[in-house]
C-alpha positions in Angstrom: 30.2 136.3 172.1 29.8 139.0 174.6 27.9 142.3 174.0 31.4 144.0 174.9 33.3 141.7 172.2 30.7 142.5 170.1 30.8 146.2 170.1 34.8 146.5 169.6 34.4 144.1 166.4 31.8 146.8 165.1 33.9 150.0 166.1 37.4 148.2 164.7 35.4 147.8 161.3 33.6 151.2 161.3 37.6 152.7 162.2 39.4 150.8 159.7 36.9 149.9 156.3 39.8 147.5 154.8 36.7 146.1 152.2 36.4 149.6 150.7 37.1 149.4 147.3 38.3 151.9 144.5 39.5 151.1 141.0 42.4 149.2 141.0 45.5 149.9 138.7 45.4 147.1 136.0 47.6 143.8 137.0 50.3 144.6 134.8 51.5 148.0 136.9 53.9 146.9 139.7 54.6 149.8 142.4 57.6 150.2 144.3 59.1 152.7 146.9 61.3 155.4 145.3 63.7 156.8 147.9 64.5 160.8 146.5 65.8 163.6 148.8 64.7 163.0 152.3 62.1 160.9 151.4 60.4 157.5 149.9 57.8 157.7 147.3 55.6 155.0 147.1 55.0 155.1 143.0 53.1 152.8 140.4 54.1 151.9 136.8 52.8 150.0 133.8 53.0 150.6 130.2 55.3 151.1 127.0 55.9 153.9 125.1 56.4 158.0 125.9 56.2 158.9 130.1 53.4 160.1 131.8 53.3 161.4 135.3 50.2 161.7 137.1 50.2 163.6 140.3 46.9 163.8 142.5 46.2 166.2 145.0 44.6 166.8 148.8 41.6 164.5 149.7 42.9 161.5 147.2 46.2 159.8 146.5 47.3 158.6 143.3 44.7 156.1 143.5 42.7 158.0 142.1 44.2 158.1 138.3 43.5 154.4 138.1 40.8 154.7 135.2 42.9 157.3 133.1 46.4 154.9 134.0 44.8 151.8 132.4 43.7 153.9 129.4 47.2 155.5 129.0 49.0 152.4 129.5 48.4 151.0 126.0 51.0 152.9 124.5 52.7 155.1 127.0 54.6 154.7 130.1 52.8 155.7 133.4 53.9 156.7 136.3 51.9 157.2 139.1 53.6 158.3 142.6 51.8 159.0 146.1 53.5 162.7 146.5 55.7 163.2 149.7 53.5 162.4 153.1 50.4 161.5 151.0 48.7 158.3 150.6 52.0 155.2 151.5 54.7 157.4 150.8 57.0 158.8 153.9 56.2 161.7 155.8 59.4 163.5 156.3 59.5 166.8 158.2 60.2 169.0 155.8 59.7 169.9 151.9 56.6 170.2 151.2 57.0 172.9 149.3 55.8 172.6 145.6 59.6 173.4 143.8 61.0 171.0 146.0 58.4 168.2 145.6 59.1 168.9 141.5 62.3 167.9 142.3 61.3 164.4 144.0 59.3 163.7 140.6 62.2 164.3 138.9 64.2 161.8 140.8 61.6 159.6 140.6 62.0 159.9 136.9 65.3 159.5 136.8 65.7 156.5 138.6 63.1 154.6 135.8 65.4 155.4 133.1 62.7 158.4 131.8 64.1 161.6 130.8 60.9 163.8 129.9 57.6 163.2 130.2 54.0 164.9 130.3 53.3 166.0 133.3 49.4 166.0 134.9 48.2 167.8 137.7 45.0 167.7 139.8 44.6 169.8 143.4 48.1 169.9 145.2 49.3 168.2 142.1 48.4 170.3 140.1 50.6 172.8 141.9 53.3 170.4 141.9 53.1 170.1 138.3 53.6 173.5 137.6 56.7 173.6 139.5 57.5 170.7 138.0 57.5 172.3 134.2 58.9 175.6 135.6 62.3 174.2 136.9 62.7 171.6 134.3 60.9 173.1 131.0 63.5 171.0 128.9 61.7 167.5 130.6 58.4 168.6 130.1 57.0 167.6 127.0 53.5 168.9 127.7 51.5 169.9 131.0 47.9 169.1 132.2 46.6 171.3 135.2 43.6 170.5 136.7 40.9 172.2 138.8 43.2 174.4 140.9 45.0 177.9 141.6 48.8 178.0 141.0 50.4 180.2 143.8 51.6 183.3 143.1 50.1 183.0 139.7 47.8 186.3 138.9 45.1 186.7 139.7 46.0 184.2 142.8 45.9 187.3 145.5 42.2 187.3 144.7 41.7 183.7 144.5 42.9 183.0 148.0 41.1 185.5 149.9 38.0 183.0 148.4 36.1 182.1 151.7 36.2 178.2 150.5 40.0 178.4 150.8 40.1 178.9 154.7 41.9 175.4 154.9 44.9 176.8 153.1 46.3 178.4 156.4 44.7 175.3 158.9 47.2 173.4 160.7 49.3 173.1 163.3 49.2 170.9 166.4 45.9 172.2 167.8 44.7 171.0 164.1 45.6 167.8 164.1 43.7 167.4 167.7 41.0 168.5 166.9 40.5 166.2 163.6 42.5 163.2 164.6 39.8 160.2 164.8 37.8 162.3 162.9 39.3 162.7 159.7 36.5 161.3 157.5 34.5 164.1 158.6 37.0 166.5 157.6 37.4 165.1 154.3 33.9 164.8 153.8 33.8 168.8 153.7 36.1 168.5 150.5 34.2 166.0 148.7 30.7 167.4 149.5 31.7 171.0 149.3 33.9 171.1 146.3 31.8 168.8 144.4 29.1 169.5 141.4 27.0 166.7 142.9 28.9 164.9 146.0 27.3 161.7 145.0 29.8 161.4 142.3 32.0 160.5 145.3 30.9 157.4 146.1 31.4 155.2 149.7 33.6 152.8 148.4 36.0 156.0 147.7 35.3 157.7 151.2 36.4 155.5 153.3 39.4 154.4 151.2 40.8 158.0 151.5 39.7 158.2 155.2 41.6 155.1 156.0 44.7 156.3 154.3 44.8 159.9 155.7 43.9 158.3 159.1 47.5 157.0 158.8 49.9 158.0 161.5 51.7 161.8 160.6 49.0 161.7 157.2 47.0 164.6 158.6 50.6 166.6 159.9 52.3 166.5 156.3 48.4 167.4 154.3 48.4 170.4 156.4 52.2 170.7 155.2 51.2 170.8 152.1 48.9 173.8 152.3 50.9 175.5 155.0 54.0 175.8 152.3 51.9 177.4 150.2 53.0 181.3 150.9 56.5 180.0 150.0 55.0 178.0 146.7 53.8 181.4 146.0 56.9 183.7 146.5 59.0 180.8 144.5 56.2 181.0 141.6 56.1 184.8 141.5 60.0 183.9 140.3 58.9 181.3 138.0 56.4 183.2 136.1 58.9 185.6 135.0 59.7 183.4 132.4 56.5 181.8 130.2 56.8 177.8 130.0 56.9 177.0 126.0 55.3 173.7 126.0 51.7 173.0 125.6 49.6 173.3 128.5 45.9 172.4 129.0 44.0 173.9 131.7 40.8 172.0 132.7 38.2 173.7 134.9 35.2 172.0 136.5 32.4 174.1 135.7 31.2 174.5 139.0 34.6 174.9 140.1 37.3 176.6 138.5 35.5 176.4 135.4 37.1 179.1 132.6 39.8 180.7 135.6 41.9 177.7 135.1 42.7 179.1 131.6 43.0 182.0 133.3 45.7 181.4 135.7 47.8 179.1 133.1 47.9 182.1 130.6 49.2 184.5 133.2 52.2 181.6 133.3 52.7 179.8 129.5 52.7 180.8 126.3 50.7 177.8 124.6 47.5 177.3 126.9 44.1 175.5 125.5 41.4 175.6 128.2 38.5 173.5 128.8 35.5 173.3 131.2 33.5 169.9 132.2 29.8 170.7 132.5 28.1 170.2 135.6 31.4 169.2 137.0 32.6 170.5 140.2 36.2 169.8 141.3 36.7 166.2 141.6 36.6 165.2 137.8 37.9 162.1 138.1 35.4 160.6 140.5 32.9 163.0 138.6 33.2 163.0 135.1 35.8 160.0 134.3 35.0 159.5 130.3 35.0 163.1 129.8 38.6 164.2 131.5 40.1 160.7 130.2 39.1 161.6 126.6 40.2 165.5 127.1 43.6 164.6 128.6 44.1 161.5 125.9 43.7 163.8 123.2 45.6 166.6 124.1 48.7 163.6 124.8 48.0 162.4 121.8 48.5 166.2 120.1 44.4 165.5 118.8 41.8 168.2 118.6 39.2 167.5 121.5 35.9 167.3 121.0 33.5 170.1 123.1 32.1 168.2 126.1 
């Protein structure tokens, strides 16, 4: 084998880690591609019983809810979608804003035969989930938001001036050139950054997200998501006029978010329980798994939750 031979072989498998490994969904989900207004969904399901949705955010796909999934699955229904141009759904041109996004969940939903469901939120899906709940509080049986603002949501005009949030305004073609081949990197930011201990996020789990956002158009529609954003907000400044009645529970990583979850949800719902991981920063899945699973599990189940 040539040196030259040699050297592609090593750069195709640095470019494209197909051996990295996260937690798989058990054997008994299946996934299949949801087609909803303008665009495909790629989604996951297993399970009997009452509907979960679980919605992930910027820097994972829904991948990442594979540990809570298999937990849930022994007696609900889960439902587990890569939102619009994220992870292998479609990347269509348009619609990334939140209320719109609620309404491909919804669609989703209704084409598995599932009227309501609790909704769960982390990041960008956490945002999504809130829109979710707001247009359709009669399908909403309870809401989970996760380690993230809501737009427009008091005291969100202080929130976003936050330094760390730069990336909510970042995009556009120049953007995408400058971290095209180099999205790990960019990523990397998040998960070291955002994190309580960066650690947490291990290799395996890098370069699985890398490879996916390396996708063709993945890195145009993430920096859709963000740039919608200002509209998100305008459209939730509408929203919030009137309270959500279900139960909500607002978790907080305590070197994130922490308590301003709470916060933020009781500017927006009537009936808001708030809890902060210890020592976690944002990624609480990856960081934290046992404690989020049993938080979220209990609150389902309509349990008291034991402190952390």
């Amino acid at each position: 084998m040539t040196r030259l031979v040699l050297s592609m072989l090593l750069a195709a498998m640095i470019s494209f880690p197909v051996s990295a490994q996260v937690t798989p969904f058990p054997p008994s989900f299946r996934t299949q591609d949801i087609q909803t207004d303008a665009a495909t969904l790629h989604v996951r399901v297993g399970g009997k019983g009452p509907a979960v949705v679980l919605l992930h955010g910027f820097g994972d796909t829904g991948d990442m809810w594979a540990p809570l999934a298999a937990d849930l699955a022994h007696d609900h229904t889960v439902v587990v979608p890569d939102l619009r141009g994220m992870g292998l759904s479609s990347h269509p041109d348009s619609g990334y804003d939140k209320k719109t996004q609620a309404g491909d969940i919804r669609s989703v939903l209704t084409q598995l035969g599932i009227d309501h469901a609790v909704v769960v939120g982390h990041d960008i899906g956490t945002m999504v989930a809130y829109a979710y709940a707001a247009r359709y509080p009669d399908k909403t049986d309870r809401l989970v938001v996760m380690d993230a603002p809501v737009p427009g949501i008091p005291p969100w005009d202080q929130i976003v001036r936050l330094p760390a949030l730069w990336h909510f305004d970042f995009g556009g073609p120049d953007a995408e050139r400058l971290v095209a081949g180099r999205e790990r990197i960019y990523l990397d930011r998040f998960w070291n950054e955002f994190a309580g201990d960066p650690s947490k996020i291990d290799e395996a789990s890098r370069q699985h997200y890398a490879a996916l956002y390396a996708r063709p158009g993945a890195m145009h529609s993430a920096f859709a998501q963000f740039r919608s954003i200002r509209q998100d907000a305008e459209d939730n400044k509408i929203s919030m006029t009137k309270k959500l009645p279900m139960p909500v529970l607002a978790i907080g990583g305590e070197k994130s978010f922490g308590t301003n979850e709470a916060v933020v949800m009781r500017n927006a719902a009537t009936n808001v329980t708030g809890l902060v991981v210890p020592a976690a920063g944002h990624w609480l899945m990856e960081e934290a798994p046992t404690i989020t699973i049993n938080a979220i599990r209990s609150f389902i189940d309509g349990k008291p939750m034991t402190p952390p």
